[in-house]
C-alpha positions as CSV (number, residue, x, y, z in Angstrom):
1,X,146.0,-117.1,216.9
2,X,144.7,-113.4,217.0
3,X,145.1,-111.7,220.0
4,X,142.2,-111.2,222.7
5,X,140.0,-108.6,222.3
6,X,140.6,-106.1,225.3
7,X,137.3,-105.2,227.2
8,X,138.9,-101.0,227.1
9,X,140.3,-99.3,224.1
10,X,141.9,-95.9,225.3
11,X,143.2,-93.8,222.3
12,X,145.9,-91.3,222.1
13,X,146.6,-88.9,219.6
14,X,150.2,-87.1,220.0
15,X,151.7,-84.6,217.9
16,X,155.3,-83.2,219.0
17,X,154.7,-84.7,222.6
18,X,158.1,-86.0,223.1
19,X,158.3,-84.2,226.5
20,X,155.2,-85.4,228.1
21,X,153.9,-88.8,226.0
22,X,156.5,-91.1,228.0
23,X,154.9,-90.1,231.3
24,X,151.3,-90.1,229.7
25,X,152.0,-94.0,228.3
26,X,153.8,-94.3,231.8
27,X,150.0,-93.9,233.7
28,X,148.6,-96.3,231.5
29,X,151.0,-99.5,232.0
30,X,150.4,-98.7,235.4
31,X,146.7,-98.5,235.8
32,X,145.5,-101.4,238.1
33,X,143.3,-102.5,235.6
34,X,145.3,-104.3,232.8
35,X,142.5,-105.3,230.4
36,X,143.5,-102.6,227.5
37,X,144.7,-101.7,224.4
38,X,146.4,-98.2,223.4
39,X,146.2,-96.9,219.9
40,X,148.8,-93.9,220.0
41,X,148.5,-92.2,217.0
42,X,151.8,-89.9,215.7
43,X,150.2,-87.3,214.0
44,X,153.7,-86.2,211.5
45,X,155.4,-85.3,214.9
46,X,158.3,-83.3,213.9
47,X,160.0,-84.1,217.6
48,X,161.0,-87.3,218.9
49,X,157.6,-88.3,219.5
50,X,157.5,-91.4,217.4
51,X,160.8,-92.9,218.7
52,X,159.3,-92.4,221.9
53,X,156.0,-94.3,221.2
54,X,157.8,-97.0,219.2
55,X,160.2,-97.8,222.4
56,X,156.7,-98.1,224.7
57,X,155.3,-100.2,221.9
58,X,158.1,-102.4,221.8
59,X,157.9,-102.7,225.5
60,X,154.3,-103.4,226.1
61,X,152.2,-105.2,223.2
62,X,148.9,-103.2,224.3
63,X,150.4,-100.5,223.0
64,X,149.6,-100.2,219.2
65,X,151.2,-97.0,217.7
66,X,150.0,-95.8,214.4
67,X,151.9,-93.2,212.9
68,X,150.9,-90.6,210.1
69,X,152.9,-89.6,207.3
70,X,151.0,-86.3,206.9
71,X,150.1,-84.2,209.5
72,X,146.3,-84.1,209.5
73,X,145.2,-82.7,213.3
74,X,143.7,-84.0,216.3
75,X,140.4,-85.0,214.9
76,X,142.1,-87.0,212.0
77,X,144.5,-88.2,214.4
78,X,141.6,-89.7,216.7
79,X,139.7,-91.2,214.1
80,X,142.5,-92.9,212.5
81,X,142.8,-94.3,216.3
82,X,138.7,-95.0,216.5
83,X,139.3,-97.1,213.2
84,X,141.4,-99.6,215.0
85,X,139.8,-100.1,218.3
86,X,138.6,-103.4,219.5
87,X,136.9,-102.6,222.9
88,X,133.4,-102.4,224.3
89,X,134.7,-99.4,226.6
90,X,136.7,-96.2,224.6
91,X,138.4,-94.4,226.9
92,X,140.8,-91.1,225.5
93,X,143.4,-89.4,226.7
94,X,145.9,-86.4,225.8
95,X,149.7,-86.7,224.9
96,X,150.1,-84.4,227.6
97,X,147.6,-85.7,230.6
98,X,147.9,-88.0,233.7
99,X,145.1,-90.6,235.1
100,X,145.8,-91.7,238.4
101,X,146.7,-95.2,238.8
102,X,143.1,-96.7,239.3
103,X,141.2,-94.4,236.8
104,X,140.2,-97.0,234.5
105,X,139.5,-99.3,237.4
106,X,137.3,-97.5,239.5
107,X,135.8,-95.7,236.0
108,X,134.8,-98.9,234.5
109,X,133.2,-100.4,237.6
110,X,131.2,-97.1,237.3
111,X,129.8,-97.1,234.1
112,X,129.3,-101.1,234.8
113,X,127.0,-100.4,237.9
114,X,124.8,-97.7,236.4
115,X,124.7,-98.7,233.0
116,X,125.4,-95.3,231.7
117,X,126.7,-94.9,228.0
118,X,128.9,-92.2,228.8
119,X,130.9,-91.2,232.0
120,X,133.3,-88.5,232.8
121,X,135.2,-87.6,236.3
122,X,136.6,-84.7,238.1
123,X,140.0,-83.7,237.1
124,X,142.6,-81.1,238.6
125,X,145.3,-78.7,236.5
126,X,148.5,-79.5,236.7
127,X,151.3,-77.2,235.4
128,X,154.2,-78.6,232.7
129,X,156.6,-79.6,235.7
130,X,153.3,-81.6,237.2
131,X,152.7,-79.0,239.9
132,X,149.1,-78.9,240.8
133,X,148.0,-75.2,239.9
134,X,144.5,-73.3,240.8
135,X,141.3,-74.5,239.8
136,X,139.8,-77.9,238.4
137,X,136.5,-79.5,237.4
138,X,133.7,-81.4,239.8
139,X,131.6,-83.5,238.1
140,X,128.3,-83.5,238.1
141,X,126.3,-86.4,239.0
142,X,125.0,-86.2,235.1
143,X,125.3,-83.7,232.5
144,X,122.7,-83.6,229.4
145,X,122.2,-81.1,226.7
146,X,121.1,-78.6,228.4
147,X,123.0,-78.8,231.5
148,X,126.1,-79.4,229.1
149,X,125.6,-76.2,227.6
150,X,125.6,-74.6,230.4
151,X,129.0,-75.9,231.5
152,X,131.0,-77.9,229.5
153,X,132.6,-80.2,232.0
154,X,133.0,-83.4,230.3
155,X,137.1,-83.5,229.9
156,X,138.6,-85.5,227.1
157,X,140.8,-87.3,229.1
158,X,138.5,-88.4,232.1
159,X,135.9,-90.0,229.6
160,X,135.0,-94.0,229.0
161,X,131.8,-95.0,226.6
162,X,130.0,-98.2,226.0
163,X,130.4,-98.5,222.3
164,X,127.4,-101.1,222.5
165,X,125.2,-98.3,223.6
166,X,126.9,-95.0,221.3
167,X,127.8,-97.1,218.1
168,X,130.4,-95.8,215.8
169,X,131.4,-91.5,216.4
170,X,134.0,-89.9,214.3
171,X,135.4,-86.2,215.3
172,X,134.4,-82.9,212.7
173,X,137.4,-81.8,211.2
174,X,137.8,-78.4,213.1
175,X,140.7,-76.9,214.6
176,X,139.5,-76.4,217.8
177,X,136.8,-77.7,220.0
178,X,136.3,-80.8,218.4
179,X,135.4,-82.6,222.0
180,X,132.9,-80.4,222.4
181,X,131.2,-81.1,219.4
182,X,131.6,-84.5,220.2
183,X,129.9,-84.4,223.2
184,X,126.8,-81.8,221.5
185,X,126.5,-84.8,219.1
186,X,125.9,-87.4,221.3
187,X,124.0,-85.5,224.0
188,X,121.7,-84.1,221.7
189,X,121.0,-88.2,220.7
190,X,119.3,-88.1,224.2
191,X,122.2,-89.8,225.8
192,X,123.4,-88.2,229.1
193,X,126.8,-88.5,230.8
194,X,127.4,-89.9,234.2
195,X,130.0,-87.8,236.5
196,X,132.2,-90.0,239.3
197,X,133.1,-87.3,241.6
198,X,136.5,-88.4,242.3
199,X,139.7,-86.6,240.2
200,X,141.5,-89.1,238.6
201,X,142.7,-86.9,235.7
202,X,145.7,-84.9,235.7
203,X,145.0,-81.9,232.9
204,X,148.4,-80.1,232.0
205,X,148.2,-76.9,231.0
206,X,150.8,-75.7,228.9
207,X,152.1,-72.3,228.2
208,X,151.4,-71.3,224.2
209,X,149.3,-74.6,224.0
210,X,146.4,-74.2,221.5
211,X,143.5,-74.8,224.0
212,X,144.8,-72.0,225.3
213,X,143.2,-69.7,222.8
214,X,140.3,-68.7,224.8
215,X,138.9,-65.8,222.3
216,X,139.0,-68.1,219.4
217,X,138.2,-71.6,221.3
218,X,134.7,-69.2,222.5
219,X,133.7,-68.4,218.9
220,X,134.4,-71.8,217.7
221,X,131.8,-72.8,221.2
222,X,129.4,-70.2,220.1
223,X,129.3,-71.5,216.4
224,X,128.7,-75.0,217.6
225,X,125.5,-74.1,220.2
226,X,124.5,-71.9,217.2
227,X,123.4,-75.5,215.5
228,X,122.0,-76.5,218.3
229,X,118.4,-76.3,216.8
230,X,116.6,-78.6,219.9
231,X,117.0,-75.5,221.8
232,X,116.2,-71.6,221.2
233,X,118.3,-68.7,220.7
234,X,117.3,-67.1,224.1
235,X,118.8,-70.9,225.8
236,X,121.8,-70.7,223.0
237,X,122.7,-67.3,224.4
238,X,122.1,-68.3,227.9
239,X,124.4,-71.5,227.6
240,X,127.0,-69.9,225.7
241,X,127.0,-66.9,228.7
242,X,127.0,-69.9,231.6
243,X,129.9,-71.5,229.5
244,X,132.1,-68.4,229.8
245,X,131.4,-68.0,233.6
246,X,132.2,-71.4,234.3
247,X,135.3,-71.5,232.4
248,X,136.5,-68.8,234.7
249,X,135.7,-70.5,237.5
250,X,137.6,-73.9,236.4
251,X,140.6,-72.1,236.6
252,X,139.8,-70.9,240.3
253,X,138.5,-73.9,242.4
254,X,139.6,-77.2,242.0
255,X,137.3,-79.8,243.2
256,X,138.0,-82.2,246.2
């Protein structure tokens, strides 16, 4: 007999996570809403990562690991997860982020009750000992193209999307910013996302970490609003200047 098909599929891609994926695969076994799978992709750690995700996996049968014998990135890593997912929801979530223990419960009643294809919430910074630090992200009651542009607010972690309503997405092999293209793809579709106003995401920021790279993660933003052809190059400009004020201001005010 095959096992149920869960109504969520949240996926996780980890590369040399061993410090933070327990406690990441910790918030999901205890999410009041037990209707999931996890796919936890190991991209080629070179840590203890896999042991780590095995140990869950034996523990808790929603957990499915995949693991990679080449490492291949984050956007090969999450589509190798997106080819395994059963769910009508797809929720995903960092090796190194926290949801709050009724994230998923209170996000998928959301997205139920407005009928949106995609949703987002607030989320708060969190430093690697899990110390809230300065700033975070409201959400906006919804975010399209434009207004995406302008602010690029929809976090990896705090998103879930009806699969029946966006079909099949697949992440551009880039090194950075491939979440924001994601999200440029869709919205441009004429899909917008719906924001619940409540922070139910942890973000950790990480000393060294690649998103860190602001100068190279704005050129790789700039590129990807260059293609945006729905829109002219006095908007590009516009959005790509609102983008770099609000990025400063995520890091100062973190929302309620």
């Amino acid at each position: 007999m095959s096992d149920p098909v869960p109504l969520v599929s949240i996926v996780v891609p980890c590369y040399n996570g061993e410090t933070f994926i327990g406690a990441t695969l910790d918030a999901v076994i205890t999410q009041t809403f037990p209707d999931w799978e996890c796919i936890v992709v190991d991209d080629a750690s070179r840590d203890g990562s896999a042991d780590v995700i095995a140990r869950y996996a034996a523990l808790d049968s929603r957990i499915r690991p995949v693991f990679q014998e080449k490492n291949g990135g984050a956007a090969a890593a999450r589509n190798a997860a997106l080819a395994a997912v059963r769910g009508r929801y797809l929720a995903f979530l960092d090796a190194d982020d926290y949801w709050l223990p009724e994230k998923l419960e209170k996000q998928v009643a959301f997205i139920r009750n407005t009928g949106a294809a995609i949703t987002h919430t607030s989320y708060r910074f969190i430093d690697e000992a899990g110390d809230f630090r300065p700033g975070g992200v409201r959400a906006s009651d919804c975010v399209d193209l434009r207004t995406y542009m302008r602010n690029t607010e929809i976090g990896m972690s705090t998103s879930l999307l009806d699969r029946e309503q966006i079909g099949e997405i697949a992440f551009r092999d880039i090194r950075l910013c491939q979440d924001t293209h994601l999200w440029l793809v869709l919205l441009r579709r004429g899909f917008i996302s719906r924001g619940l106003p409540e922070a139910l995401v942890h973000y950790r920021v990480r000393e060294g970490q690649i998103s860190g790279s602001k100068l190279a993660m704005a050129r790789q933003v700039y590129a990807l609003y260059r293609e945006i052809d729905e829109v002219g190059l006095f908007s590009q400009l516009a959005g790509f200047a609102s983008y770099a004020l609000n990025g400063f201001r995520k890091r100062l005010f973190a929302p309620e």
